[in-house]
N, C-alpha and C positions, 0 to 999 in steps of 0.2 A: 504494500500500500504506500503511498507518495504522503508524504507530510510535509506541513510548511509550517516554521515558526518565528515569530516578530518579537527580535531581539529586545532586549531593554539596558541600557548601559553602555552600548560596545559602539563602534565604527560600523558594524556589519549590521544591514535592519535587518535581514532574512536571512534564514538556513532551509533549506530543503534537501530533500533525502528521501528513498524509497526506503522501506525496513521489510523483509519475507522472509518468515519463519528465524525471527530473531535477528538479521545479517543486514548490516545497511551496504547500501550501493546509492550511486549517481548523488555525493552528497556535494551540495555546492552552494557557496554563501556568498548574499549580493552586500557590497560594500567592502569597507573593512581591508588590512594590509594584503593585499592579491599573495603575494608569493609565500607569506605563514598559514592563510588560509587554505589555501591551492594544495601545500604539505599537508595541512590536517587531513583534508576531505583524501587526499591519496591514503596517507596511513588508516584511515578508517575503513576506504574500502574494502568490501570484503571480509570486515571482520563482524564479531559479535558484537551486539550493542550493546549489552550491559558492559559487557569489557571496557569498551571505549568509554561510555558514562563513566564508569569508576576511574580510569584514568585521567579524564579532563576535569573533573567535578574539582571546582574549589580557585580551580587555578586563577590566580588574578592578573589585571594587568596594571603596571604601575601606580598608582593609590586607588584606584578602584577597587568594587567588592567583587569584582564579577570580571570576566573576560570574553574573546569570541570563542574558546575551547568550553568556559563554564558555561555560557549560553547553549550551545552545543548538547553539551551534557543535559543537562534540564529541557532541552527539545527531545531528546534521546531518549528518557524518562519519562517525558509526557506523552510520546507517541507508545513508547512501550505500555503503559499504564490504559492508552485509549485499545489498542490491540488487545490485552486482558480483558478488558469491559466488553468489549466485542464480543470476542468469545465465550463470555461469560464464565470465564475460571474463577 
């Protein structure tokens, strides 16, 4: 399923990603520094999403509380959480 989430805090207003049976693909985020962005959404490909939440949750960026990795993760999260409801697990 495709999900799209509106950042709060960060240079990037959006992240989008597909998430199928746990795994994200085609994650790409509008704004925000192109070539740290461009590395996330690579390193993420293809892997689990819970993985990746846990690994970017927290991370800030320079006196901020949030980042576009923390943003990420919290899109990551909420699509995972809407997928659950879904299915009703």
């Amino acid at each position: 399923m495709h999900y799209q989430y509106k950042t709060k805090g960060t240079c990037s207003q959006l992240i989008e990603f597909d998430l199928e049976d746990g795994i994200l693909s085609n994650v790409r985020f509008q704004g925000g520094c192109n070539g740290n962005l461009s590395g996330i959404s690579r390193l993420a490909e293809g892997r689990r999403a819970d993985e990746v939440a846990d690994l970017l949750k927290g991370t800030r960026c320079g006196f901020k509380n949030t980042s576009c990795p923390d943003q990420f993760s919290k899109a990551i999260l909420s699509a995972l959480q809407a997928a659950t409801d879904q299915s009703g697990e």
